[in-house]
N, C-alpha and C positions, 0 to 999 in steps of 0.2 A: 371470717376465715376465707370464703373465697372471693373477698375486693380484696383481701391481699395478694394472691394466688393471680389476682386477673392485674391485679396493677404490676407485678414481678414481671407475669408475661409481656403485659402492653409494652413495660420498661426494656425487656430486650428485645422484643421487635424491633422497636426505634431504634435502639443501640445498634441493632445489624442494620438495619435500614440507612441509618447514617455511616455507617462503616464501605458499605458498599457504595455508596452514592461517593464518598471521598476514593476508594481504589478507581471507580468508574472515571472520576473526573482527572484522575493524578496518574494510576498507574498502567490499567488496560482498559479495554471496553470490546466488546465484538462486535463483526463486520459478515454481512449478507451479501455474495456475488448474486447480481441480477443479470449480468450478460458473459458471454464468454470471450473476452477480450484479453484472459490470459490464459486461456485453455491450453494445452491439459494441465498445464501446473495446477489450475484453480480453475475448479468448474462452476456452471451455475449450479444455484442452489446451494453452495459450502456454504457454513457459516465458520469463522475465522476467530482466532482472538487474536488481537495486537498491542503493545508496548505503547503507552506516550513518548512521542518524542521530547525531552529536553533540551538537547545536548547534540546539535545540525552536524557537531565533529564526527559525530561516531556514525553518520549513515557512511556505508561504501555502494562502490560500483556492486549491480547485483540484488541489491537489497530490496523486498518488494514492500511497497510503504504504501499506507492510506492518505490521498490527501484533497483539502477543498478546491472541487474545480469549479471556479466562477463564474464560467462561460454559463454552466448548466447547473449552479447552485446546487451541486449534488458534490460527493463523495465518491473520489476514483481509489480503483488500487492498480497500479502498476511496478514495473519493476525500473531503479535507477540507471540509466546507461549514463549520462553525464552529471557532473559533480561539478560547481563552480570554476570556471577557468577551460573547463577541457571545450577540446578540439570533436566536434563528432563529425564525422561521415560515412553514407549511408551511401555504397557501391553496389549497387544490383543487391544480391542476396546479403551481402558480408555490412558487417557495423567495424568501424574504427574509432576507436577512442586513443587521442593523443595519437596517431601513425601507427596504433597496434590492432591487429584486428582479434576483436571479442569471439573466442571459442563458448558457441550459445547452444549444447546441447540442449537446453528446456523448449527453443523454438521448433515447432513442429510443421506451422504453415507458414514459412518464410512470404515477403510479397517484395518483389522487384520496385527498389526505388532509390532515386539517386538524389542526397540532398548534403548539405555540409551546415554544420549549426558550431558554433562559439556560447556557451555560456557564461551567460555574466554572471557575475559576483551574486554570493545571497536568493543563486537560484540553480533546478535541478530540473535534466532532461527524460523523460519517462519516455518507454514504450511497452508495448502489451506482449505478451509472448507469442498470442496465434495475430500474426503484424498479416496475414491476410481479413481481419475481422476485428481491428482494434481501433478507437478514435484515440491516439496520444499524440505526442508535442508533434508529430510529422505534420497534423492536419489541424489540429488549433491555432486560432487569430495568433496567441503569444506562447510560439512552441516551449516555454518554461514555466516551472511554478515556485513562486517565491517561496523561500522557506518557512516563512510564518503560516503555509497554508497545508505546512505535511500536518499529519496528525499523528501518525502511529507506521508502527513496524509491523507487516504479521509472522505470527511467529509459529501458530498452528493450530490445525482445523479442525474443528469435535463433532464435524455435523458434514456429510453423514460417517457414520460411526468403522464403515466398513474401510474409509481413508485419515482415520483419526492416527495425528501427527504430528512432525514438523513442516513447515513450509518451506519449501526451497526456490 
């Protein structure tokens, strides 16, 4: 009676154990802020969940996505300012994309910098929301990151519980 009772059990552990091992790997997975390079939208310490990406169509301008940075073999999350093809430039305070300038109320600690970037094809331009305290494409070797390296969308934070959400 009870090796059947334990074998039932052992059987659905595995069962969930492989269930979640396939959402993890296909549909979401959660993400740990260790620095504040998109404060205050996302502080240290959140923990996040996020979307796999499929489907490179559907990121837009805005969008704050996890993805592998190579430089430092780790995992960034930043948010999209440029999208294959655009025009960016970076005038003192103000960002322009394509000759339009980004209304960016999430930035909190703007930093004075002037630079102009072209994205090429199959690739996308990040920066951090507090751009006083942020390492994104301004200041890496290869200010872009190919798409094969995004991983996920976040979509909202359970941790800690008093900002438990969506992400914007």
């Amino acid at each position: 009676m009870w090796k059947k009772v334990l074998r039932e059990w052992v059987f659905l552990i595995a069962i969930a154990y492989v269930i979640s091992l396939l959402i993890n790997k296909f549909l979401i997975f959660t993400v740990f802020i260790p620095s504040g390079s998109m404060m205050p939208t996302i502080n240290i310490g959140d923990r996040l969940v996020a979307t796999r990406i499929h489907n490179y169509d559907n990121i837009k301008h805005g969008d704050i996505l996890v993805f592998n940075f190579i430089e430092e073999d780790s995992l960034y999350i930043k948010r999209v300012i440029g999208l294959p093809g655009d025009k960016i430039k970076i005038d003192g305070q103000a960002v322009y994309v394509n000759g339009e300038k980004l209304e960016e109320e999430y930035v909190k600690y703007p930093e004075d910098t002037y630079a102009e970037y072209i994205v090429p094809e199959n690739n996308y331009f990040f920066l951090g929301d507090n751009r006083n305290d942020s390492k994104d494409s301004r200041y890496w070797n290869n200010p872009y990151i190919e798409e094969e390296k995004i991983k996920g969308k976040a979509i909202f934070r359970f941790y800690p519980f008093d900002s438990f959400g969506k992400v914007n």
